[in-house]
DRENDO-1510 file (C-alpha; in Angstrom, 1 decimal, always signed):
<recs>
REC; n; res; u; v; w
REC; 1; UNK; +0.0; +0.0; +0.0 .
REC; 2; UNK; +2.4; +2.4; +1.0 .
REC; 3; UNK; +4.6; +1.4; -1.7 .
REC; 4; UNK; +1.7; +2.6; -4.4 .
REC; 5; UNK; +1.5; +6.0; -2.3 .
REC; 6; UNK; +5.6; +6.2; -2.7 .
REC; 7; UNK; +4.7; +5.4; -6.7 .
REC; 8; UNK; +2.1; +7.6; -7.0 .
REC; 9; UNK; +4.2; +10.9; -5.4 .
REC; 10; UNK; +7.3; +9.6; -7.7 .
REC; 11; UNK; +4.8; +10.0; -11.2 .
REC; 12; UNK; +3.4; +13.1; -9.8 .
REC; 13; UNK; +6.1; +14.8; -9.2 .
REC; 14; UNK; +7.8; +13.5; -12.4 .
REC; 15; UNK; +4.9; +15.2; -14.4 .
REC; 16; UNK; +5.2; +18.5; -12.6 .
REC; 17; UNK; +8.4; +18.9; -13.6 .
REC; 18; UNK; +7.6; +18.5; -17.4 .
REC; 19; UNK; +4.4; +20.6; -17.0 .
REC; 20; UNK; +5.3; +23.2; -14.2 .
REC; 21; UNK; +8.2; +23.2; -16.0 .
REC; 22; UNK; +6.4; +25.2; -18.8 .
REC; 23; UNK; +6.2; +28.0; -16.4 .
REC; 24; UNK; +9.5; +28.2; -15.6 .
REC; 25; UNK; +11.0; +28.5; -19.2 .
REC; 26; UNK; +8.9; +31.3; -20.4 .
REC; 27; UNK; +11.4; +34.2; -19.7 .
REC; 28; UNK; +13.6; +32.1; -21.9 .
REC; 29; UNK; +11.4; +31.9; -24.8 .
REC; 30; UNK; +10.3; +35.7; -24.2 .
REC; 31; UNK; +14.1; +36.3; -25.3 .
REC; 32; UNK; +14.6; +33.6; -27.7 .
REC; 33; UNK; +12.1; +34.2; -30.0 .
REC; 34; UNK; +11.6; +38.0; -29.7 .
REC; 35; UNK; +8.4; +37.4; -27.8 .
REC; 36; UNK; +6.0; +40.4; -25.8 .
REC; 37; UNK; +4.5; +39.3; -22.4 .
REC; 38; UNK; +1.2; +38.8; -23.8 .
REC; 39; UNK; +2.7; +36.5; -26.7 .
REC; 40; UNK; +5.5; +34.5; -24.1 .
REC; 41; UNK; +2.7; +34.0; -21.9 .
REC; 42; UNK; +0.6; +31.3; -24.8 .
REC; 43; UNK; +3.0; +28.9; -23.8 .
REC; 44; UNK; +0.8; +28.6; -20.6 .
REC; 45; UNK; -2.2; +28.6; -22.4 .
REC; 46; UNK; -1.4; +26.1; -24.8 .
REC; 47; UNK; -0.5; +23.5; -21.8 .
REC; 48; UNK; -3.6; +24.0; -20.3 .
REC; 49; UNK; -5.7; +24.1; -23.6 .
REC; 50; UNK; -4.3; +20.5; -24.0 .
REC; 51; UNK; -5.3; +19.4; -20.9 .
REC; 52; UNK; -8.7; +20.6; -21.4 .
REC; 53; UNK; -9.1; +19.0; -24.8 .
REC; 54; UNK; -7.9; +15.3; -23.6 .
REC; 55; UNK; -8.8; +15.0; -19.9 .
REC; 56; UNK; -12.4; +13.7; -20.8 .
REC; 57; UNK; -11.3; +11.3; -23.0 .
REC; 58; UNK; -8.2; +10.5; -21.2 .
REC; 59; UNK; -10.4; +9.7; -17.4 .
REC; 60; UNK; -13.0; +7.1; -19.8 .
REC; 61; UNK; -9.8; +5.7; -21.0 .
REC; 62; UNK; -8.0; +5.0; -17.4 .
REC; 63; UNK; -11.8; +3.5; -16.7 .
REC; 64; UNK; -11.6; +1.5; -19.5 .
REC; 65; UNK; -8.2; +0.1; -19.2 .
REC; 66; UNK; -7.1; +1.2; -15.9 .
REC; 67; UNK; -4.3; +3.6; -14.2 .
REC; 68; UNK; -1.3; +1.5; -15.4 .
REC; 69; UNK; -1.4; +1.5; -18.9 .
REC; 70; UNK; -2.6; +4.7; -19.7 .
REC; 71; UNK; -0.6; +6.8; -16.9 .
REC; 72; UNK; +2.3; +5.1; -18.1 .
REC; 73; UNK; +1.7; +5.5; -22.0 .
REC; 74; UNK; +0.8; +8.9; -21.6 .
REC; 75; UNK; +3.6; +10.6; -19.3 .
REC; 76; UNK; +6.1; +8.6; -21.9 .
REC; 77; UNK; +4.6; +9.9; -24.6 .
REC; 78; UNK; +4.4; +13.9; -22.6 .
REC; 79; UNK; +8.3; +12.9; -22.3 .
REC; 80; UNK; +8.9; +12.2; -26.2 .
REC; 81; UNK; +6.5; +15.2; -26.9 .
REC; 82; UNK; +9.2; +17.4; -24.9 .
REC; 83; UNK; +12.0; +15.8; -26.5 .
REC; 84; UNK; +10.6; +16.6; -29.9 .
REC; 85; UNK; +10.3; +20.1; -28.5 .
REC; 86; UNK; +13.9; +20.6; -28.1 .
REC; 87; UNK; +14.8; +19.4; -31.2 .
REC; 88; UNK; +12.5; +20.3; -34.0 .
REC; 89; UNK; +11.4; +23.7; -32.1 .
REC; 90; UNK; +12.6; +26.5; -34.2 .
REC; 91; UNK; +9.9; +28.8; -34.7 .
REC; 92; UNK; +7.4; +29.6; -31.4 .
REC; 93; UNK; +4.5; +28.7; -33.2 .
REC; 94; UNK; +5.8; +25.0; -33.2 .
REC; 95; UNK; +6.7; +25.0; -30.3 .
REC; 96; UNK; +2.9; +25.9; -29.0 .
REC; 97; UNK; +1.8; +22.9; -31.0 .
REC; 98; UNK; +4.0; +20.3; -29.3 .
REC; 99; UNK; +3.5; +22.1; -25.4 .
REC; 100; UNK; -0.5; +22.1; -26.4 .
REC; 101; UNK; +0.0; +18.0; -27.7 .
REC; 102; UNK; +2.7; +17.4; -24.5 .
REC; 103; UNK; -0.3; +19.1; -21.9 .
REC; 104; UNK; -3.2; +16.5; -23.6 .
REC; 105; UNK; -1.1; +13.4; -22.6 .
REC; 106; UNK; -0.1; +15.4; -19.0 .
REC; 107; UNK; -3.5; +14.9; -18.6 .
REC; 108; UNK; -3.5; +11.7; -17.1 .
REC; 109; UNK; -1.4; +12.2; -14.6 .
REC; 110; UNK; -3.8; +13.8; -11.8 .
REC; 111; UNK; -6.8; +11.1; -12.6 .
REC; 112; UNK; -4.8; +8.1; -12.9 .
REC; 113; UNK; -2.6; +9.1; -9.4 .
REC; 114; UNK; -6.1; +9.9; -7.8 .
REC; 115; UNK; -7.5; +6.6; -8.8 .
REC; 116; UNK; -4.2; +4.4; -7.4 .
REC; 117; UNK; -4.6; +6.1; -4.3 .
REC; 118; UNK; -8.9; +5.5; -4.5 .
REC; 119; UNK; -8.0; +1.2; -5.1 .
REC; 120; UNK; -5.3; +0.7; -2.7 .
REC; 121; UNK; -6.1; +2.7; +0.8 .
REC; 122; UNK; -8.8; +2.4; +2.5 .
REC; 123; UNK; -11.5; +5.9; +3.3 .
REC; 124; UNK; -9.6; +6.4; +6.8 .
REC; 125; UNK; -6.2; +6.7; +5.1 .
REC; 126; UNK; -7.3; +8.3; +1.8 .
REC; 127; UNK; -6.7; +11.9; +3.3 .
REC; 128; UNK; -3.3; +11.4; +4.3 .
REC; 129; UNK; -2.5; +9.6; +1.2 .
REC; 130; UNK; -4.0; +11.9; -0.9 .
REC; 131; UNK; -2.2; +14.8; +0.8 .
REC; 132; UNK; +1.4; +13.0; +0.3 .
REC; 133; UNK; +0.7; +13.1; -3.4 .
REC; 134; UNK; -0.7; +15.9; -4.1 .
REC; 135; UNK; +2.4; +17.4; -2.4 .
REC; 136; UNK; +4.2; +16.3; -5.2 .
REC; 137; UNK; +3.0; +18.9; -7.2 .
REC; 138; UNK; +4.4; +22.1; -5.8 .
REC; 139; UNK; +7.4; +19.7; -4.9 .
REC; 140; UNK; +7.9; +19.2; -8.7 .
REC; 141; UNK; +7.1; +22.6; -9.4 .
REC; 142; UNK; +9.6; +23.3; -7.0 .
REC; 143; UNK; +12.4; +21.3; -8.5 .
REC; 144; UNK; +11.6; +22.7; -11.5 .
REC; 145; UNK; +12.4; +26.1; -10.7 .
REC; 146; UNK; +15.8; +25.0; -9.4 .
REC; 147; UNK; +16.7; +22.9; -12.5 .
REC; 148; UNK; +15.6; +23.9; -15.4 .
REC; 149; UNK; +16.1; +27.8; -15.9 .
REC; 150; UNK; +19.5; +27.1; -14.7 .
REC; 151; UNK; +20.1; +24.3; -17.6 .
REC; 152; UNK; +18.4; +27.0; -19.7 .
REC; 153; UNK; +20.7; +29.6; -18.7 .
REC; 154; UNK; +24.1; +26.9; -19.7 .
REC; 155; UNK; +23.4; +25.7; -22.7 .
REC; 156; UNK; +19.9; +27.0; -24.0 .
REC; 157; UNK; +16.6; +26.3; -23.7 .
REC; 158; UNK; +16.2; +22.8; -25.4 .
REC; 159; UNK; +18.7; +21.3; -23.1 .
REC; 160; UNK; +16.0; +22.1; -20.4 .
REC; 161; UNK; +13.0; +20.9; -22.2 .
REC; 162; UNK; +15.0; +17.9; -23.2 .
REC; 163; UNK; +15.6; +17.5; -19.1 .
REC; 164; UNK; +11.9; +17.6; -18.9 .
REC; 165; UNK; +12.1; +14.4; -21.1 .
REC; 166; UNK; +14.6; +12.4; -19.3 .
REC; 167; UNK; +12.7; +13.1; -16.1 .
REC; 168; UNK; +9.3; +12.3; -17.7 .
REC; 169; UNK; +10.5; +8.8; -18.9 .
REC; 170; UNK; +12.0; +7.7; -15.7 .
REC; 171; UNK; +8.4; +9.0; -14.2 .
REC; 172; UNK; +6.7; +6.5; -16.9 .
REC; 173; UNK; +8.9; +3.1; -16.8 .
REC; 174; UNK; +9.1; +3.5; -12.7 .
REC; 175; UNK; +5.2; +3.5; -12.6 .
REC; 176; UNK; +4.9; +0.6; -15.1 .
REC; 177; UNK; +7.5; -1.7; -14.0 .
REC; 178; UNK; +6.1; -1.0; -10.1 .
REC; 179; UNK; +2.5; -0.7; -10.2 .
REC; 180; UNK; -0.5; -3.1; -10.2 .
REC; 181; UNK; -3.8; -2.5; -10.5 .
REC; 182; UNK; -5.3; -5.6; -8.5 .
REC; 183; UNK; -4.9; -4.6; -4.9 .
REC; 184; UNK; -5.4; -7.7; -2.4 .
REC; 185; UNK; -6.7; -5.7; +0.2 .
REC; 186; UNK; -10.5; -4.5; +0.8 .
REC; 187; UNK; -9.3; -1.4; -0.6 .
REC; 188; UNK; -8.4; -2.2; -4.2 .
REC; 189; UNK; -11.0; -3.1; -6.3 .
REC; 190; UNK; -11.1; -4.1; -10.1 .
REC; 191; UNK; -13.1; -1.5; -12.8 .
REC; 192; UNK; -16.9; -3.1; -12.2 .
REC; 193; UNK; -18.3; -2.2; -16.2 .
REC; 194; UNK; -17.4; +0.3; -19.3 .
REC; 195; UNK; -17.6; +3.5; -17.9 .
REC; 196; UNK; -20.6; +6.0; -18.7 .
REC; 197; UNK; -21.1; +8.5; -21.4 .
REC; 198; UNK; -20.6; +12.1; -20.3 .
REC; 199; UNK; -23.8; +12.8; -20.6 .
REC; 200; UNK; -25.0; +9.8; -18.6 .
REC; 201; UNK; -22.4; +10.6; -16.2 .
REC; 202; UNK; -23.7; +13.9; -15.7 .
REC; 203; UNK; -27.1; +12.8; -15.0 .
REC; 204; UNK; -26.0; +10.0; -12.4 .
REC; 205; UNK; -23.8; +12.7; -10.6 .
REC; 206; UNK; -26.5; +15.2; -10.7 .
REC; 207; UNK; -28.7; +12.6; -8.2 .
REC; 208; UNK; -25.4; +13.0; -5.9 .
REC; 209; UNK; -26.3; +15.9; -3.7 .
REC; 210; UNK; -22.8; +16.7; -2.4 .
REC; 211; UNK; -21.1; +16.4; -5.6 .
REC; 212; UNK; -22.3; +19.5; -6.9 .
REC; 213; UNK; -21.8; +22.0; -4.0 .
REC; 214; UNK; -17.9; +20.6; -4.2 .
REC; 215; UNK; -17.4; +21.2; -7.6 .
REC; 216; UNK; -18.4; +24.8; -7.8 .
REC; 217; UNK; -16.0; +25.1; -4.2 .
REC; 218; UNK; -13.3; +23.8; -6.7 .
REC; 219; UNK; -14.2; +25.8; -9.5 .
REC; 220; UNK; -13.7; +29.4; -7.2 .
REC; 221; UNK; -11.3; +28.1; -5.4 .
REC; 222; UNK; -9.0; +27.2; -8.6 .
REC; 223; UNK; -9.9; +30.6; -10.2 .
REC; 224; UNK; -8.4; +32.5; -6.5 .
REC; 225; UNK; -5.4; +30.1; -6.8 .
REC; 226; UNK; -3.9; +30.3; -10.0 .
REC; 227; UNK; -4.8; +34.0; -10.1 .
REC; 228; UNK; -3.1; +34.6; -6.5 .
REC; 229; UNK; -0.3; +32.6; -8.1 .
REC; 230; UNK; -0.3; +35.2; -11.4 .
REC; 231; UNK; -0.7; +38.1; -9.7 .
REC; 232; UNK; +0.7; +38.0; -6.0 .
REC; 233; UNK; +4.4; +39.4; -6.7 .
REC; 234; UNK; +2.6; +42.2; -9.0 .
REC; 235; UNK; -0.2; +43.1; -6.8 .
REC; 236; UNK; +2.6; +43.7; -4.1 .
REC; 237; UNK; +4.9; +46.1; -6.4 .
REC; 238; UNK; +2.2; +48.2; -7.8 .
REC; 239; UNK; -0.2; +48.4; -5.3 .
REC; 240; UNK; +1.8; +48.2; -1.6 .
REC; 241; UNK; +5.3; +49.5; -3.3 .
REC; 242; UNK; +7.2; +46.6; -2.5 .
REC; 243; UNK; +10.3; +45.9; -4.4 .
REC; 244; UNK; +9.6; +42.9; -6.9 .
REC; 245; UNK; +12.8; +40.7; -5.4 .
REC; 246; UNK; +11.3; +41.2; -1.6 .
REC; 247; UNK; +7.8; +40.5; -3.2 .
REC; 248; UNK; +9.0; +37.2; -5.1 .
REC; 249; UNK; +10.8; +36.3; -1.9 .
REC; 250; UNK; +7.4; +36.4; +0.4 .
REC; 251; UNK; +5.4; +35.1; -2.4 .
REC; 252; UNK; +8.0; +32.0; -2.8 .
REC; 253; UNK; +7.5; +31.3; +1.4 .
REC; 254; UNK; +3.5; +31.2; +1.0 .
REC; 255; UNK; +4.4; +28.1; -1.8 .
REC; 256; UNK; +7.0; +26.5; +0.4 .
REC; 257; UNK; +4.4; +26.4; +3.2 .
REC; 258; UNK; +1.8; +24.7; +0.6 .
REC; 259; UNK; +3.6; +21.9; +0.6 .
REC; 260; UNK; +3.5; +20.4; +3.9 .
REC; 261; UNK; +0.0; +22.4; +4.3 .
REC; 262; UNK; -1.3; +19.4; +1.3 .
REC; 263; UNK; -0.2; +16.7; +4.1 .
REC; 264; UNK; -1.6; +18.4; +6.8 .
REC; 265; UNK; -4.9; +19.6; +6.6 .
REC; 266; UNK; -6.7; +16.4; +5.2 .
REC; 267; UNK; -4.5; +14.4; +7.6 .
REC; 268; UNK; -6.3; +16.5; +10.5 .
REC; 269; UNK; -9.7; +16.2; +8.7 .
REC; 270; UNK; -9.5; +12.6; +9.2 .
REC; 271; UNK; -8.0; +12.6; +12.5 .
REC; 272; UNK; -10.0; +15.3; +14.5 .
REC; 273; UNK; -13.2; +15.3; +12.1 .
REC; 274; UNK; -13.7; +11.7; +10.7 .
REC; 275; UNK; -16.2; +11.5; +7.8 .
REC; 276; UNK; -16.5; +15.1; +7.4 .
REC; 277; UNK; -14.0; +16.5; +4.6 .
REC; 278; UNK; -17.0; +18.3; +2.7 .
REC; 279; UNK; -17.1; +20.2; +6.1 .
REC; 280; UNK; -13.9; +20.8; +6.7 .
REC; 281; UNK; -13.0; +22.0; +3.0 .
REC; 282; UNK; -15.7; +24.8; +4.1 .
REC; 283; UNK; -13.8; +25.5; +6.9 .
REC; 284; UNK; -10.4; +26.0; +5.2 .
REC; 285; UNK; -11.6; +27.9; +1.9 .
REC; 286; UNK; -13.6; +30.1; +5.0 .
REC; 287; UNK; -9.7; +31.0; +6.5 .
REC; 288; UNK; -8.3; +31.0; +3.1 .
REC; 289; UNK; -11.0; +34.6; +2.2 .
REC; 290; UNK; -10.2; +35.8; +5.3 .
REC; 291; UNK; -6.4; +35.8; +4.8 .
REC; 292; UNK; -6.9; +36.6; +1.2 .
REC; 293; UNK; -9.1; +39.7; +2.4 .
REC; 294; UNK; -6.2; +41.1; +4.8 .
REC; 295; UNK; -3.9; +40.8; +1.8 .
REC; 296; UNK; -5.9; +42.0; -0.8 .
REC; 297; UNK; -6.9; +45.6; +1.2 .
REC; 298; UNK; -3.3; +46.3; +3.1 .
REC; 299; UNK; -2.3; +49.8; +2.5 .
REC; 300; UNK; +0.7; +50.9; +0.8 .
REC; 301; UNK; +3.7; +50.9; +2.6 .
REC; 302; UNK; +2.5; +47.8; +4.8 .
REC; 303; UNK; +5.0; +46.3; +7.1 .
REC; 304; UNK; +6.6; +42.8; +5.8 .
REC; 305; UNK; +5.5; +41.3; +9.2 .
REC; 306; UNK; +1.7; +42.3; +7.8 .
REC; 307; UNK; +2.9; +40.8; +4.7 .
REC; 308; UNK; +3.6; +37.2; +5.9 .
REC; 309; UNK; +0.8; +36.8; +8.4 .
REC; 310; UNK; -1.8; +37.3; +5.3 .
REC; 311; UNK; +0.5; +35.6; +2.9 .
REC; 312; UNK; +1.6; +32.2; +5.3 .
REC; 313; UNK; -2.3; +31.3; +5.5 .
REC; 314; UNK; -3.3; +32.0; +2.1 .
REC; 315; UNK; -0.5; +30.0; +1.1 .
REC; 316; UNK; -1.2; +27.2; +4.0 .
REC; 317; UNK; -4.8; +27.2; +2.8 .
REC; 318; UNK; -4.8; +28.2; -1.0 .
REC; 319; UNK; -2.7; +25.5; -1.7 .
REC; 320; UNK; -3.3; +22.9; +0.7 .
REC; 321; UNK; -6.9; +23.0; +0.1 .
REC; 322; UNK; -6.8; +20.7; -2.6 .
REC; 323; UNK; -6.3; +17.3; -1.7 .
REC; 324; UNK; -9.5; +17.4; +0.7 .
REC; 325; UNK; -11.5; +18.8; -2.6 .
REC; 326; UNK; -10.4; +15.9; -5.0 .
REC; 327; UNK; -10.6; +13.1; -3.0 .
REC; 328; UNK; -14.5; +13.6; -2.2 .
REC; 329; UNK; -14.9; +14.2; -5.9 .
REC; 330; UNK; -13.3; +10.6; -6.3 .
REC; 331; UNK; -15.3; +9.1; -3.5 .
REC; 332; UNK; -18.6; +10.5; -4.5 .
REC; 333; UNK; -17.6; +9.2; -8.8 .
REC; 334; UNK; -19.8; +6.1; -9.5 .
REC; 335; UNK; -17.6; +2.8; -9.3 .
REC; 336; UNK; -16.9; +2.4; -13.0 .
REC; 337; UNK; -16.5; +5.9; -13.5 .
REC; 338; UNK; -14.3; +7.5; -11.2 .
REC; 339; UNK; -11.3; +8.4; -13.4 .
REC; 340; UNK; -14.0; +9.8; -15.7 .
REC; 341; UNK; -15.8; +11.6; -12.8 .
REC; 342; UNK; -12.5; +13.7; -11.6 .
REC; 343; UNK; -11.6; +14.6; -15.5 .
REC; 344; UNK; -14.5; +16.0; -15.6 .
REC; 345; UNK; -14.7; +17.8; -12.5 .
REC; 346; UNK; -10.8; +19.1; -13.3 .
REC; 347; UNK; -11.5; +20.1; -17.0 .
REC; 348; UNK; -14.2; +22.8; -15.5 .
REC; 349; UNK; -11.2; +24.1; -13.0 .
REC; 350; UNK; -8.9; +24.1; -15.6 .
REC; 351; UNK; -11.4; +26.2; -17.5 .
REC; 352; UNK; -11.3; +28.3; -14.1 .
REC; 353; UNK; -7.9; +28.2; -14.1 .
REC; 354; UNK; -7.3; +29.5; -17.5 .
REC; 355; UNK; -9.9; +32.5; -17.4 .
REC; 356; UNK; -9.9; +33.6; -13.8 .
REC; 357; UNK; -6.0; +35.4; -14.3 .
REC; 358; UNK; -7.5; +37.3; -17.7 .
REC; 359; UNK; -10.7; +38.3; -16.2 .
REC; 360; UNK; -9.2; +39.6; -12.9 .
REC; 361; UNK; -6.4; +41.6; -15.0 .
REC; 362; UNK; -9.1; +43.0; -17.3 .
REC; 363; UNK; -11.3; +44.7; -14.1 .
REC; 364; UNK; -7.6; +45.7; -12.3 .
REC; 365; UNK; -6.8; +47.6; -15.4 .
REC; 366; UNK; -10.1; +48.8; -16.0 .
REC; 367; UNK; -11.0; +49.7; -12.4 .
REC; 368; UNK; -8.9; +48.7; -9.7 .
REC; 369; UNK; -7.4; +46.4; -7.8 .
REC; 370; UNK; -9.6; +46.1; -4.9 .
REC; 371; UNK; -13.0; +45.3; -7.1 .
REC; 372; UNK; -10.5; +42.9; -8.7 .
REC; 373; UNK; -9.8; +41.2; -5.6 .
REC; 374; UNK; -13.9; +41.3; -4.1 .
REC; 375; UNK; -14.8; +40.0; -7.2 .
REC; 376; UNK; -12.7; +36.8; -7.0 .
REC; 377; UNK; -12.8; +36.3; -3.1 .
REC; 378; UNK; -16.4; +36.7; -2.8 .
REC; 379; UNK; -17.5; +33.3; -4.9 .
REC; 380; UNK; -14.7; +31.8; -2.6 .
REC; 381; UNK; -16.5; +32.7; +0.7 .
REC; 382; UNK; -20.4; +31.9; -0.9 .
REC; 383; UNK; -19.5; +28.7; -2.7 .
REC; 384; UNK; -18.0; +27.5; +1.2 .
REC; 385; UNK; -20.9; +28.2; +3.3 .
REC; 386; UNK; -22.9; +25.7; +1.7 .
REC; 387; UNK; -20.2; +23.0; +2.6 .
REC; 388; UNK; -20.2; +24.2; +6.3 .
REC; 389; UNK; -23.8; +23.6; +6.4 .
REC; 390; UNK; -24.1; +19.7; +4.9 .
REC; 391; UNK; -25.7; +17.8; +6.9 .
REC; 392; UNK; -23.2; +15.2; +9.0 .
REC; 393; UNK; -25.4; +12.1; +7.9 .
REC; 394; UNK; -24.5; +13.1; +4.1 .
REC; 395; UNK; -20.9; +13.5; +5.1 .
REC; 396; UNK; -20.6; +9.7; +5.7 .
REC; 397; UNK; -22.4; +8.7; +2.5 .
REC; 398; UNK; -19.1; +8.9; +0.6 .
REC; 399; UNK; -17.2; +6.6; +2.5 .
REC; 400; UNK; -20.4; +3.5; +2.6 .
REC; 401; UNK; -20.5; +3.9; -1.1 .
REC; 402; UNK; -16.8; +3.5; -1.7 .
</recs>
């Protein structure tokens, strides 16, 4: 069991470096190719627009044929993907192609590591285990940041992207060689029929009264996430007068404290509030508005200490909010559809993701930043009152039906 968790964080944070990565080598394309902001920035967009496309069809197929095979396939083939990137990428425009192709296969990677984790431990250690993997992510991200621009800075941007393959393939064979599907314990379970249409899916999940309230909880609280993440180290030079080096430094200690945060709080859910995630993902996303609140409305000139006691809970509970938010998606996914059930649940925060950061520039430009701010806290704070209020005997319907 615990070996599948130590399998599951490897692969994860194998594919973070190859799609995190993306984020990290976009000052380096700026300059290579002559690019503006705006222009640099597709590189972004084209990883998630390949997610988007894929994940649907990608979650039927781990349903179909399970996490193995098509985890395994697919981060190989993100790995080839990059290493065609650094060799056949002369013009920017190609390069877009193979990042938005390299993001569809990346798609895998969160359903298929969400569904080993589903078969193999059973509800009472699903929150730790979940957390330990999904701490993989801003670990990879991490590495990321400490490997590739300096490779990029050697010897040019393809040695990096071809780094991104290397660690992508290892990521791919270790999972393959290691993993099996049919646990022996109560926990693991084989796939029970051919997954659902989307359509039907939709339907069955729409009987699910939790589901629903969860999802849109996702959906704001991926929009505040990634658009914290895009416009924290801004906000603080234009808005509080804070030099961008000081503001990148505070920014980087809210991510550091994400990491252990993932671990954490659904490790405490379980412990001090068994059967009640739903609840408890209220509770954090509740802390998460206020913190983001103090930040959001300091005045310029605000003391660093003011700084890090809005930006260490944002970052403890902006991050490390997740892991409590997909794993009740998972556990409330019919039995032959639960790889399907999180893609689809992830495409709609990807789609968050990807128009939050746009729409909150557009009203910062065109107002100010404070509206900016309201208008992405305040879905936060109404989409989590509703999950403070479930009732405790639909909290435990999760864990009879898994």
């Amino acid at each position: 069991m615990w070996v599948v968790l130590a399998l599951a964080v490897t692969t994860q944070t194998a594919g973070s470096v190859i799609s995190q990565g993306i984020y990290t080598l976009v000052p380096f394309w700026k300059s290579a190719f002559g690019l503006s902001p705006a222009l640099a920035s597709l590189a972004v967009s084209a990883l998630n627009g390949g997610q988007i496309l894929s994940m649907l069809g990608l979650g039927r197929a781990i349903d179909r044929h399970g996490e193995r095979l098509v985890l395994s396939l697919t981060l190989i083939a993100a790995a080839l993907t990059a290493f065609a990137a650094a060799a056949f990428a002369s013009t920017y425009p190609v390069l877009l192609l193979l990042i938005l192709i390299l993001g569809a296969f990346y798609a895998s990677v969160q359903t298929g590591g969400t569904r080993a984790i589903l078969r193999w431990f059973p509800p009472e250690r699903r929150g730790l285990a979940t957390g330990c993997r999904q701490a993989a992510v801003p670990l990879g991200t991490a590495l990321a940041a400490l490997i590739l621009p300096s490779l990029a800075a050697w010897r040019g941007w393809p040695l990096a992207v071809a780094a991104q393959g290397v660690i992508g393939i290892f990521g791919g064979v270790v999972f393959w060689l290691l993993y099996r599907e049919n646990a022996g314990g109560a926990a693991g379970r084989a796939p029970v029929s051919s997954p659902p249409k989307i359509r039907d899916l939709v339907k069955a999940l729409g009987r699910d009264t939790p589901f629903w309230p969860v999802l849109v909880a996702g959906i704001a609280m991926s929009a505040f996430q990634f658009t914290f993440t895009a416009y924290a180290i801004l906000f603080m030079a234009d808005r509080l007068g804070l030099p961008i080096v000081a503001g990148a430094a505070l920014f980087a200690v809210a991510q550091l404290v994400g990491i252990p945060s993932r671990i954490l709080l659904p490790w405490l859910s379980d412990l001090l509030w068994p059967g009640s995630r739903i609840r408890s993902l209220g509770w954090i996303m509740l802390a998460c508005v206020l913190a983001a609140a103090l930040f959001a409305f300091l005045p310029k000139g605000a003391p660093h200490w003011a700084l890090v006691l809005s930006l260490v809970p944002i970052g403890v509970f902006g991050i490390g909010w997740f892991p409590l938010f997909i794993l009740e998606i998972a556990e409330t996914a019919p039995k032959n559809a639960t790889a399907s059930t999180i893609s689809f649940a992830w495409m709609l925060c990807m789609i968050a993701m990807s128009l939050a950061p746009f729409a909150f520039g557009l009203v910062a430009d065109s107002l100010n930043y404070g509206t900016a701010w309201a208008l992405l806290i305040v879905p936060v704070f109404v989409t989590a009152i509703p999950l403070c209020k479930i009732e405790k005997t639909m909290l435990g319907r999760c864990a009879v039906r898994t």
